[in-house]
C-alpha positions as CSV (number, residue, x, y, z in Angstrom):
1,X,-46.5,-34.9,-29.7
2,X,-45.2,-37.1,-27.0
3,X,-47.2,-40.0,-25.6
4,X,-48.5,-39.4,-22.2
5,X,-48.8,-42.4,-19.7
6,X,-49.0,-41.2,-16.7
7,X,-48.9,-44.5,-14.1
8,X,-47.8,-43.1,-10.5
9,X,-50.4,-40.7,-10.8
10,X,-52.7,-43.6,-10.7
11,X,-51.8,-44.8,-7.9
12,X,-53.8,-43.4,-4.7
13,X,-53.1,-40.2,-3.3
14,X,-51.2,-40.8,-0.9
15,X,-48.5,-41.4,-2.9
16,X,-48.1,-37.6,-4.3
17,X,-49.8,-34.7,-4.4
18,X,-51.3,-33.0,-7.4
19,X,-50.0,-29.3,-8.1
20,X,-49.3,-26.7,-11.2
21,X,-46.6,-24.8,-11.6
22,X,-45.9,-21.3,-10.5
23,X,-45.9,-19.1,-14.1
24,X,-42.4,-17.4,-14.5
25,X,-42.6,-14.1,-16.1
26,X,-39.8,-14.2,-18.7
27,X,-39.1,-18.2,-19.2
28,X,-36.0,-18.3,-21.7
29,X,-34.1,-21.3,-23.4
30,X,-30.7,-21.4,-22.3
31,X,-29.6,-25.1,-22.9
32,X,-31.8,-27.8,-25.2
33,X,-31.0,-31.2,-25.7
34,X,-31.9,-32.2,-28.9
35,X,-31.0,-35.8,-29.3
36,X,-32.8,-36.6,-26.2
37,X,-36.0,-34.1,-27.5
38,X,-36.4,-36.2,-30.4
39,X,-36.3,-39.6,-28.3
40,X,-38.9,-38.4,-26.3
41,X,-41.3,-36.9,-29.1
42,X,-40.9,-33.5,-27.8
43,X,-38.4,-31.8,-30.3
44,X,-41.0,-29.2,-30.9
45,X,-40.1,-27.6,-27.1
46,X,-37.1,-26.3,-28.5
47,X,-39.2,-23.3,-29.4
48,X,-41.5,-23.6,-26.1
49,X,-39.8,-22.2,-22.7
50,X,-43.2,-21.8,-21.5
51,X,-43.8,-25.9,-21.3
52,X,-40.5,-25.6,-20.0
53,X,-40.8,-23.4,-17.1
54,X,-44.1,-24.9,-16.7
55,X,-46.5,-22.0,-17.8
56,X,-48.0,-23.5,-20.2
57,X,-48.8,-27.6,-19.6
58,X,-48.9,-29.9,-22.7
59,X,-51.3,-32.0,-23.2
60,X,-51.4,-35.6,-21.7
61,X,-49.9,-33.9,-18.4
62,X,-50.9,-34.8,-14.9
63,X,-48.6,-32.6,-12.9
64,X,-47.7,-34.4,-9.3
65,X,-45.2,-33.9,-6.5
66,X,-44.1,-37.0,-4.8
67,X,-44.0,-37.8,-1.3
68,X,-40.9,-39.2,0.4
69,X,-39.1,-39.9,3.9
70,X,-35.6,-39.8,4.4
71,X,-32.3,-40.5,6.2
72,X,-30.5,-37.4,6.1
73,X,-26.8,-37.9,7.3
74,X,-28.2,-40.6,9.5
75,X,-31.0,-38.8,10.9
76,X,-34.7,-39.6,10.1
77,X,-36.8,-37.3,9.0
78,X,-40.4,-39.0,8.3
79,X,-42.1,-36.5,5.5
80,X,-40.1,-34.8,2.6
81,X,-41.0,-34.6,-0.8
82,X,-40.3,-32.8,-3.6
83,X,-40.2,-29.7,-2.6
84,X,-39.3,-27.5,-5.4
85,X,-39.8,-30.4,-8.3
86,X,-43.1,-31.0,-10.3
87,X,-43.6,-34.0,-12.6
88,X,-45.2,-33.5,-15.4
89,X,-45.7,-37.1,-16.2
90,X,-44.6,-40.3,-18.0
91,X,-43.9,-40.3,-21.2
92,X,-44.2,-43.6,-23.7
93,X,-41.2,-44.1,-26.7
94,X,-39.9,-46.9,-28.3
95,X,-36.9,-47.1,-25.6
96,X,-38.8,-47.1,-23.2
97,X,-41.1,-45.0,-20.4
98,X,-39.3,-41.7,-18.3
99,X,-40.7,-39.2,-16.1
100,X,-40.2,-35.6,-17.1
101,X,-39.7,-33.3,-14.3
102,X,-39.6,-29.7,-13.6
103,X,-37.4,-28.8,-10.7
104,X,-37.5,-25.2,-9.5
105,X,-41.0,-24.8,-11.2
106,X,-42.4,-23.6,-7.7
107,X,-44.2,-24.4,-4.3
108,X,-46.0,-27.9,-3.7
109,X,-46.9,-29.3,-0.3
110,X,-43.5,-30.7,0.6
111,X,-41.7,-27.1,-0.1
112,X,-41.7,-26.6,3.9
113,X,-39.9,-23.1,4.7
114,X,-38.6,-22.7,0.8
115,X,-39.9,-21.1,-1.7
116,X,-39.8,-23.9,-4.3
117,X,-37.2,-22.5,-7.0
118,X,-33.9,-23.0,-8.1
119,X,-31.1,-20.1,-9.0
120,X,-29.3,-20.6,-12.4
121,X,-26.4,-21.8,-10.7
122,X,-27.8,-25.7,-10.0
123,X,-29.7,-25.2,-12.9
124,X,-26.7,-25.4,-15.2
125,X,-24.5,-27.9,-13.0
126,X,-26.9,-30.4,-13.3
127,X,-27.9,-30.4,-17.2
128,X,-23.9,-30.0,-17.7
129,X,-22.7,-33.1,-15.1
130,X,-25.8,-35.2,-15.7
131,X,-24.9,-34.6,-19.4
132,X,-21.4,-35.3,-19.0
133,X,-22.9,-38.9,-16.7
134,X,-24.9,-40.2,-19.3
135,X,-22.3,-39.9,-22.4
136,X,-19.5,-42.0,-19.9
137,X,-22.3,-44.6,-19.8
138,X,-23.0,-44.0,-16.2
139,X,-26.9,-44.6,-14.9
140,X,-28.2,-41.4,-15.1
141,X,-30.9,-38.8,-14.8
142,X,-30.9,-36.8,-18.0
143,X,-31.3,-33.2,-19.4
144,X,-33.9,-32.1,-21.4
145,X,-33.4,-28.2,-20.8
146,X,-32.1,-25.4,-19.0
147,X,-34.1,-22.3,-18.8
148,X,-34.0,-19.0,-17.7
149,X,-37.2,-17.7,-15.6
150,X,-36.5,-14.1,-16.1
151,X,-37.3,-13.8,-12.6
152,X,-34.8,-13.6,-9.2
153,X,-34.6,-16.2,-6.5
154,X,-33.1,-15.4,-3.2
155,X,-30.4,-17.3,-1.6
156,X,-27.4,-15.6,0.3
157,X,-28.4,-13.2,-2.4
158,X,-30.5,-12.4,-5.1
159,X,-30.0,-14.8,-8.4
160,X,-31.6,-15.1,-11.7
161,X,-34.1,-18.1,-11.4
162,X,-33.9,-21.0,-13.7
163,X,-35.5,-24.2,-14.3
164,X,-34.1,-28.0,-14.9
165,X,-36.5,-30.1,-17.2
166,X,-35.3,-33.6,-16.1
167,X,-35.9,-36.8,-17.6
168,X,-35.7,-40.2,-15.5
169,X,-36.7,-43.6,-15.6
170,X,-38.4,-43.1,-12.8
171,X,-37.7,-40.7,-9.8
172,X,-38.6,-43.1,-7.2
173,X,-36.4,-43.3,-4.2
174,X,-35.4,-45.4,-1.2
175,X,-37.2,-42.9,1.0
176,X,-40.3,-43.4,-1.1
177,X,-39.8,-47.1,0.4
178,X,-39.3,-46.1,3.9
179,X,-42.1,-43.2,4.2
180,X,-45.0,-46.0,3.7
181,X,-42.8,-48.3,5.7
182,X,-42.6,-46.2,8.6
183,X,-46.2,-45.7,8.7
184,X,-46.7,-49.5,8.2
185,X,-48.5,-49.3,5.4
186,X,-47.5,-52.8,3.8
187,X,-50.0,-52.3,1.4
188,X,-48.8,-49.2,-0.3
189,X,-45.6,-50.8,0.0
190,X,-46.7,-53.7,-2.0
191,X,-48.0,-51.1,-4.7
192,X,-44.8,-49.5,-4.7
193,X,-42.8,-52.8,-5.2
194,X,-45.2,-53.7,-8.1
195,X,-44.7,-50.3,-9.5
196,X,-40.9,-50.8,-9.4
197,X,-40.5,-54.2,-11.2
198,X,-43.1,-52.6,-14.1
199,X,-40.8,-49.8,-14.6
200,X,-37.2,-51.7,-13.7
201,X,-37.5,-54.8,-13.3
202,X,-39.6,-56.8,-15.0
203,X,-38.4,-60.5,-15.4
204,X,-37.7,-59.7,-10.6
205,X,-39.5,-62.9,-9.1
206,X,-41.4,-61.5,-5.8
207,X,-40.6,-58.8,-3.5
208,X,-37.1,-60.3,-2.9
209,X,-36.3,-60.3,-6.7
210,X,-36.8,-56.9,-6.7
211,X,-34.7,-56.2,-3.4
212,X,-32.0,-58.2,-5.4
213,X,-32.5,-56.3,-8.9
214,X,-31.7,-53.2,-6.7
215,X,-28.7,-54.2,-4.9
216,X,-27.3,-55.3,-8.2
217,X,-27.8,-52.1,-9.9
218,X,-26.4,-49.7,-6.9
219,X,-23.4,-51.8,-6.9
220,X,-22.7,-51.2,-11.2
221,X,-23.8,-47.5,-10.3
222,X,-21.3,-46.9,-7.4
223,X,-18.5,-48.3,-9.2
224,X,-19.1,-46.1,-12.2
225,X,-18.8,-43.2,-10.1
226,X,-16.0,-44.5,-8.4
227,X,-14.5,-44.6,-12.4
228,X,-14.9,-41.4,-13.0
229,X,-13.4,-39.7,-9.6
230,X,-17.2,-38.7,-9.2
231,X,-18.6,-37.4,-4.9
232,X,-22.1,-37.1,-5.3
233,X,-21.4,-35.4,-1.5
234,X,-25.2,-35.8,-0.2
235,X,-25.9,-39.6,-0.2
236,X,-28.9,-39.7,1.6
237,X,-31.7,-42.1,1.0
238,X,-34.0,-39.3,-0.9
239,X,-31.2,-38.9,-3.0
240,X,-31.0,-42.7,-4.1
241,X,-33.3,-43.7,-6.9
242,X,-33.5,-47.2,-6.8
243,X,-34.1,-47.4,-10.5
244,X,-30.0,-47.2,-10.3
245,X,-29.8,-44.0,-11.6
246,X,-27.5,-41.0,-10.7
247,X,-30.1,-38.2,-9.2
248,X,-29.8,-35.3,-7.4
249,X,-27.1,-33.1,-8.6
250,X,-26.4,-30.8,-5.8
251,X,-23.1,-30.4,-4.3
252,X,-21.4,-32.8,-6.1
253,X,-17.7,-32.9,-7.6
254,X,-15.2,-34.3,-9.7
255,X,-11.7,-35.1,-8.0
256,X,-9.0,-33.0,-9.8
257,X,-5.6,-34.0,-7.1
258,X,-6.7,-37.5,-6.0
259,X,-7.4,-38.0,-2.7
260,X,-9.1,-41.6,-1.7
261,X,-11.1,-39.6,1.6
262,X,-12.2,-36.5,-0.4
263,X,-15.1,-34.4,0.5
264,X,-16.7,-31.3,-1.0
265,X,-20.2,-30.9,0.1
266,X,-20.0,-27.8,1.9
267,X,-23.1,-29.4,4.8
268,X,-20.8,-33.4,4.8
269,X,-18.7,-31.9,8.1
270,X,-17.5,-35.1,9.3
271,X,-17.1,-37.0,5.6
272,X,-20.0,-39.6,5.9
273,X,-20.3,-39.0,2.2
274,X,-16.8,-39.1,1.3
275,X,-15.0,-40.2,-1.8
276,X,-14.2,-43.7,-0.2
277,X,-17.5,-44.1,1.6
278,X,-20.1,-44.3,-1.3
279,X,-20.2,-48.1,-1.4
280,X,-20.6,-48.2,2.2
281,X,-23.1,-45.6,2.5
282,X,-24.8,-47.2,-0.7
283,X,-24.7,-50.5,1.4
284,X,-26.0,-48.6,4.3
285,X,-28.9,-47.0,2.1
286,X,-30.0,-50.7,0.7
287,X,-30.2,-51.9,4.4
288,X,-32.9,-49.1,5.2
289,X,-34.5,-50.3,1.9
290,X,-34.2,-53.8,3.3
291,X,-36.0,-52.7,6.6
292,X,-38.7,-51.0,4.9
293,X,-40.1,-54.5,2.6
294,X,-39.8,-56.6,6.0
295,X,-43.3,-56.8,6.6
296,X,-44.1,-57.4,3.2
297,X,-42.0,-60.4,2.5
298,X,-42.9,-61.5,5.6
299,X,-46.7,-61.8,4.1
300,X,-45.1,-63.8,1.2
301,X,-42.9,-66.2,3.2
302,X,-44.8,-66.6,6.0
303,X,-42.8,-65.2,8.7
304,X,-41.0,-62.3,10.1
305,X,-38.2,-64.3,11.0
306,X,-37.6,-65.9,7.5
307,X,-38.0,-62.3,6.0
308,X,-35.2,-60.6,7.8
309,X,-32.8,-63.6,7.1
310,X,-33.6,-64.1,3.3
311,X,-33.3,-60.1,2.8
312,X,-30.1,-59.9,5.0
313,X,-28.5,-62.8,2.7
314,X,-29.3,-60.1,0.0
315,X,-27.8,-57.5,1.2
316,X,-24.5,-59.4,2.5
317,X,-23.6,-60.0,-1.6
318,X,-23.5,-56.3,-2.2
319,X,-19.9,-56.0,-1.2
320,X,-19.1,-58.9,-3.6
321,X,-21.1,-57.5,-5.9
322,X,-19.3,-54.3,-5.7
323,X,-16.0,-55.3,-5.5
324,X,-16.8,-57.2,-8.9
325,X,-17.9,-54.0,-10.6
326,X,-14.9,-51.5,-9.5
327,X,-12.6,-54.8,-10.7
328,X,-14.4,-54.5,-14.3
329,X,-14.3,-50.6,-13.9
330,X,-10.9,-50.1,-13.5
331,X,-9.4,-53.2,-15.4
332,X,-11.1,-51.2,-18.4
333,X,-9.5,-47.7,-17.3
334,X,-6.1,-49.9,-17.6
335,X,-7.2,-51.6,-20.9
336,X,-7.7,-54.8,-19.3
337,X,-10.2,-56.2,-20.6
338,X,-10.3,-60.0,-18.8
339,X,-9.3,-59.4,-15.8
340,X,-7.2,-61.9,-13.3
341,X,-5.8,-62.1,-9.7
342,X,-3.6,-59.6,-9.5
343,X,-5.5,-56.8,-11.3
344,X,-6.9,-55.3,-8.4
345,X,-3.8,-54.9,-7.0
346,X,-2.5,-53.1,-10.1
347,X,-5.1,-50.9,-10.1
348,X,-5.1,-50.2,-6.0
349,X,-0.8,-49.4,-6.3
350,X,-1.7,-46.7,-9.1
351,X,-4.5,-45.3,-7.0
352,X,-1.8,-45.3,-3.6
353,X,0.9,-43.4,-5.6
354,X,-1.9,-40.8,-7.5
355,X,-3.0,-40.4,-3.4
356,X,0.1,-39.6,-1.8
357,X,1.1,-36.9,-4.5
358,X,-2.3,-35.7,-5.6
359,X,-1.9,-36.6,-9.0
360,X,-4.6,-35.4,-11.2
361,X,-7.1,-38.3,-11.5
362,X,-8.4,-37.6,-14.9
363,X,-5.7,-36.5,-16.8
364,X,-3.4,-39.6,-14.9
365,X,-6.3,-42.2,-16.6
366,X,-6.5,-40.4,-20.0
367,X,-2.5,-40.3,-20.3
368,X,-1.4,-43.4,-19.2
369,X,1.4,-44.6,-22.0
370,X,2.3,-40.9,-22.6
371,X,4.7,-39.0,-20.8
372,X,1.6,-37.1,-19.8
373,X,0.9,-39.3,-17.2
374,X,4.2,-39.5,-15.8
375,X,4.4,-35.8,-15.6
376,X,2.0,-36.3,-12.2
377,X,4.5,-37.4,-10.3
378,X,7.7,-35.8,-8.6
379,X,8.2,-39.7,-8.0
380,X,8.9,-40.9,-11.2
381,X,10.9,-44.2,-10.6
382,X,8.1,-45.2,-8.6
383,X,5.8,-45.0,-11.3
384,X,7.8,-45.8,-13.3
385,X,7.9,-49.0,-11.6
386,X,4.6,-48.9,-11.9
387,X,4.5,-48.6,-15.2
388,X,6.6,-51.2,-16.4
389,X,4.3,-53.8,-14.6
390,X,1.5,-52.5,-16.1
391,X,3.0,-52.8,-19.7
392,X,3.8,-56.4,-18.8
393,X,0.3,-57.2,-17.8
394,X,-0.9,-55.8,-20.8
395,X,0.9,-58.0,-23.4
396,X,-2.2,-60.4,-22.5
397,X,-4.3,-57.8,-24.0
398,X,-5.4,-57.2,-27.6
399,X,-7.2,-54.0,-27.7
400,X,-6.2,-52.4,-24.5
401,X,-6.2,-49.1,-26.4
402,X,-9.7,-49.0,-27.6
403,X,-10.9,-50.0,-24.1
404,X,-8.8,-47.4,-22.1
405,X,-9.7,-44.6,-25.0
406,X,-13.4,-45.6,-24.1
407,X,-13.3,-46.2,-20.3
408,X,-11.4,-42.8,-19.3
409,X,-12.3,-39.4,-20.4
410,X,-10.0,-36.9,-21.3
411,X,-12.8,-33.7,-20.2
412,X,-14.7,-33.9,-16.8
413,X,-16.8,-31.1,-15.4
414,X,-14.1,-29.9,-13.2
415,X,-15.5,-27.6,-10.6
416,X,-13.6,-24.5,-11.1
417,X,-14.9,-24.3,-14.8
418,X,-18.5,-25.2,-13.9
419,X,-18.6,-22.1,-11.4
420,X,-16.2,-19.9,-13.9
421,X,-19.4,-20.7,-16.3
422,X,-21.8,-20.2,-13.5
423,X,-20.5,-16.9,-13.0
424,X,-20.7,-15.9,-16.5
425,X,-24.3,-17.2,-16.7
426,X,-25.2,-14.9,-13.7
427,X,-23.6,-12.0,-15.4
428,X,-25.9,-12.8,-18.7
429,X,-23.4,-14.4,-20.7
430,X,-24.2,-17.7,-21.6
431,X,-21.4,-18.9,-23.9
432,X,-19.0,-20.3,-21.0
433,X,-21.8,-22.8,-20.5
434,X,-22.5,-23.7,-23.4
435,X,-19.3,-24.5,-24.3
436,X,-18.7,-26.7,-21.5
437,X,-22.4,-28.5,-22.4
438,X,-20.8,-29.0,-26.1
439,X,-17.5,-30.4,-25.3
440,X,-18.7,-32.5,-22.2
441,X,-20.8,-34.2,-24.7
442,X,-18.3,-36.2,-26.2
443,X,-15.7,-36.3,-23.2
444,X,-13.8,-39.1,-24.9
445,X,-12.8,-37.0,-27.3
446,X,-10.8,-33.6,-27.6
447,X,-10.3,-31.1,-30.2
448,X,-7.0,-29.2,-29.6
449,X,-9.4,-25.9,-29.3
450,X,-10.2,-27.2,-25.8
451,X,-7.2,-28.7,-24.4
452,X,-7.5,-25.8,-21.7
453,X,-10.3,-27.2,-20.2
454,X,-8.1,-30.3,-19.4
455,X,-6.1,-28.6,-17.0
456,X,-6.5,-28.7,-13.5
457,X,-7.1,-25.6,-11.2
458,X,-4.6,-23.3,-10.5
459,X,-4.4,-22.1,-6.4
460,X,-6.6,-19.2,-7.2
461,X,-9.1,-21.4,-9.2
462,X,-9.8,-23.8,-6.3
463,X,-13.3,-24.1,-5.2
464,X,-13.0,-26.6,-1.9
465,X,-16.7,-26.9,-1.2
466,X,-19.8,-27.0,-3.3
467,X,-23.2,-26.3,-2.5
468,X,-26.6,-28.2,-3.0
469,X,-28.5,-24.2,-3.9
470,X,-31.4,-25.2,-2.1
């Protein structure tokens, strides 16, 4: 039985709202993660798609939506929420306390003109990428379960309805922040900030230790992504939990050709959200954070003035601090493990050449030292250039081939193959999913049964945007 703690319910009302599920009439198991089941005490649900789905609620339970504001590709918008998402609660183990959510369970308060839901096709992208996120190491949201609902959800047209069971540290966001903030609520934003350093950050001194905490972990997170070739695509501040974690899987995408400016979120028309804008948006997102504890540190040093300069301070290291993790992040992807001047460089004239001739990110990383790498390029003497400093550089190095066979995957969750699967799933056949879910597990590693999944898309096999299925 899992242990049930449920501490953002108690905090007031205004903080959430409380709401059951919607029943689904035919719920049905479609993906279960086991390992994480039995971390959480709840291996037993592998045989319940009814807690899963969210017609049946296990005990302990206190199911809540939260409340949220946002800015939404720059624009404010002062009341969201989770709209189609339902939290069942907290749950206590020995690593530590997450929030397990059900998203597409049905209508809350915060659902405005939708009808609370998700189709199969998120459903499965997120439990296979989020998956995929957490065995590279990166910050993540986790997946307990995909289900089936046995029931259709309407989009551009009708799809069979499925559910996400998502496990997080928390699911607290930057809007969270700025909706109290907005209403100058100092007060709730003091509870919130409390809240945060129980769940994160425990050993944060004061409201600017917390502040700090998070800058610091955005920074490791965005360079992780930036690892991995990884475009969340809809960067807005709902969509950044300030735990550090990855959240809201919904039109995001793996680079396959590198391009430093790509975009594939279908609604990111002018590329705020682009590859090579995360760490500026990120930067942007922490300022609204910054904005919204203003008036609280302000309480605790005594003036407005003092307030805005100390948090400003904070937020002026996060380039630093950035530039630091994508240094460590890509010195490992060239198995460097103690990185000098010069590095970046290294790893910035790789980068330049994969740009200019589309190269294929992943398989460039995983193949470096093979002729598999080289075979990118039509420009081979300049890589090969390349190459021979990066050989030199690594004669410093001891175990520059453990590193690199640990830092770069040789499977990613390349689009075409997550909507090849998607398909499939929509058409009742679950195996192309499944599969992907199997071998994505252990993406550092390959079997010579799934070397096809390696390769990039073919003209045909394309897909330029991606869609958030909302």
């Amino acid at each position: 039985m899992p242990q049930f703690d449920n501490s953002y319910a108690r905090l007031p009302d205004q903080f959430y709202s409380r709401v059951e599920p919607d029943p689904v009439p035919s719920p049905e198991i479609i993906l279960f993660n086991t390992e994480l089941a039995q971390m959480l005490g709840v291996s037993d649900w592998a045989e319940r798609p009814d807690i899963l789905t969210g017609n049946t609620l296990p005990e302990g339970a206190e199911p809540i939506a939260q409340v949220y504001a946002a800015h939404q590709f720059g624009g404010w918008v002062p009341r969201l929420g989770d709209g189609r998402a339902i939290m069942l609660g907290e749950v206590v183990t020995d690593q530590g306390r997450f929030d397990i959510q059900l998203k597409g369970a049905g209508r809350t308060p915060y659902s405005r003109n939708g009808d609370g839901r998700n189709w199969l096709g998120p459903v499965l992208r997120e439990y296979i990428v989020s998956e995929f996120m957490a065995a590279m190491d990166v910050p993540t949201t986790r997946a307990l379960a995909a289900t089936a609902t046995g029931a259709k959800v309407q989009r551009e047209q009708a799809y069979p309805g499925g559910v996400i069971t998502r496990v997080a540290a928390s699911h607290i966001r930057v809007g969270t922040f700025q909706y109290f903030a907005a209403r100058s609520d100092t007060e709730a934003v003091k509870q919130l900030v409390d809240h945060v350093r129980m769940r994160h950050f425990a050993g944060a001194v004061g409201t600017i230790g917390v502040y700090e905490a998070i800058v610091a972990a955005q920074a490791k997170l965005i360079a992780k992504w930036m690892g991995l070739g990884f475009v969340h695509g809809v960067m807005n501040t709902d969509n950044m939990a300030v735990s550090g974690e990855t959240i809201d899987y919904g039109p995001c995408a793996f680079i396959d050709g590198y391009a430093a400016n790509a975009v594939y979120s279908s609604i990111d028309r002018n590329g705020r959200y682009a590859f090579d804008q995360q760490s500026n948006i990120a930067g942007w997102n922490l300022a609204q954070l910054g904005s919204s504890l203003v008036l609280l540190l302000a309480e605790e040093l005594g003036s407005q003035e003092t307030a805005v300069e100390v948090l400003t301070q904070t937020l002026n290291a996060f380039p630093a601090l950035f530039q630091a993790e994508w240094q460590a992040v890509f010195c490992a992807k060239l198995g460097i493990s103690t990185p000098q001047d010069g590095d970046v460089e290294l790893a910035q004239e790789l980068l330049n050449l994969m740009d200019k001739e589309r190269a294929d990110f992943t398989n460039v990383f995983a193949g470096l030292g093979t002729q598999v790498a080289r075979d990118e390029f039509v420009d081979r003497d300049a890589f090969d250039q390349w190459h021979a400093k990066w050989q030199t550089r690594l004669k410093d190095e001891a175990n520059s081939a453990q590193l690199m066979a640990q830092s770069n995957p040789k499977l990613i969750p390349r689009t075409h193959r997550l909507e090849q699967a998607i398909q499939a799933a929509v058409a009742g056949d679950f195996a192309p999913a499944k599969r992907l879910a199997r071998v994505l597990s252990t993406p550092t590693h390959l079997d010579e049964t799934d070397t096809d999944l390696t390769r990039p898309p073919l003209a045909h096999e394309v897909v330029p945007n991606t869609f958030c299925g909302t």
